[in-house]
C-alpha positions in Angstrom: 81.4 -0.7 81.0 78.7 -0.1 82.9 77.2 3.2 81.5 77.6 1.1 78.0 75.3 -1.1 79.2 72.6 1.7 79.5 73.3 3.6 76.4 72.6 0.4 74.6 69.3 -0.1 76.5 68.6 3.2 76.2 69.0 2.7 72.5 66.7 0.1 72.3 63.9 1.5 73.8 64.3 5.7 73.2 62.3 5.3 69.6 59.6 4.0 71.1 59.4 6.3 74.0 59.8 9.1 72.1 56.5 8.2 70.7 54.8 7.6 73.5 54.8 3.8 74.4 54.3 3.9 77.8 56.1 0.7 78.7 59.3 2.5 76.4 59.1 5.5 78.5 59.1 3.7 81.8 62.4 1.5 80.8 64.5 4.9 79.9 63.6 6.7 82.9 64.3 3.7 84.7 67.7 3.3 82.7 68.3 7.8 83.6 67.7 7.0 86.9 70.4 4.1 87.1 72.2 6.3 85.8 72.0 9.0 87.9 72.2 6.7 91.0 75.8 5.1 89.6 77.3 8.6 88.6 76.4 10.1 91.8 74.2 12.8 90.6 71.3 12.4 93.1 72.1 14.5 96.0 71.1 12.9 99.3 67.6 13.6 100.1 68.6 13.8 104.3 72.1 14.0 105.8 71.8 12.3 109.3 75.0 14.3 110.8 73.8 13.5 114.4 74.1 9.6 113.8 77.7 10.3 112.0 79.2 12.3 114.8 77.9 9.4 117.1 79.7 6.8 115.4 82.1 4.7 117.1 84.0 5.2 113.8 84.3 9.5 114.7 85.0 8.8 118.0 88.4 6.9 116.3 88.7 9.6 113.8 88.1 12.7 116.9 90.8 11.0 118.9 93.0 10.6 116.1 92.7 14.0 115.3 92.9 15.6 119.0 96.3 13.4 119.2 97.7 14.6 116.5 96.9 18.2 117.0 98.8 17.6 120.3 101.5 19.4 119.0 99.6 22.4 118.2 97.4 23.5 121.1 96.2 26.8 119.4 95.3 24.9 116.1 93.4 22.2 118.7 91.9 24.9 120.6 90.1 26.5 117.3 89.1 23.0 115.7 87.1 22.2 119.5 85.6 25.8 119.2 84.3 24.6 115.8 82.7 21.5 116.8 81.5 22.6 119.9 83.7 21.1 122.7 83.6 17.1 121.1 86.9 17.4 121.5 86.0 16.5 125.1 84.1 13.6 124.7 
């Protein structure tokens, strides 16, 4: 419904930006980036993986995982060699 929305807009205004009406060409790119932002095509400009693995949230999600690998001491055993011993933690 959304993206309908912005074709419609985009309709609206793409003549005139075409031609070079600045005020035109300022409302599509506006209306591509909107876009862009709700389909997910940006890629994140930074990635703060220190902050994640800090989380209280993968602290849950580590323990979850350690207890459940319980069962399997050599599959536990590679997964802490991979994340460097936060199995620990």
């Amino acid at each position: 419904m959304e993206l309908g929305r912005l074709d419609a807009m985009l309709d609206g205004c793409w003549d005139k930006a075409v031609k070079g009406n600045t005020v035109s060409i300022t409302a599509a790119l506006r209306i591509a980036e909107r876009r862009a932002r709700l389909l997910g095509l940006d890629a994140p400009s930074q990635i703060e993986i220190g902050r994640l693995l800090e989380s209280p949230q993968a602290a849950q999600l580590r323990a979850a995982l350690w207890d459940a690998l319980a069962a399997w001491p050599e599959a536990r055993d590679k997964v802490d060699a991979v994340l460097g011993g936060l199995a620990n933690e």
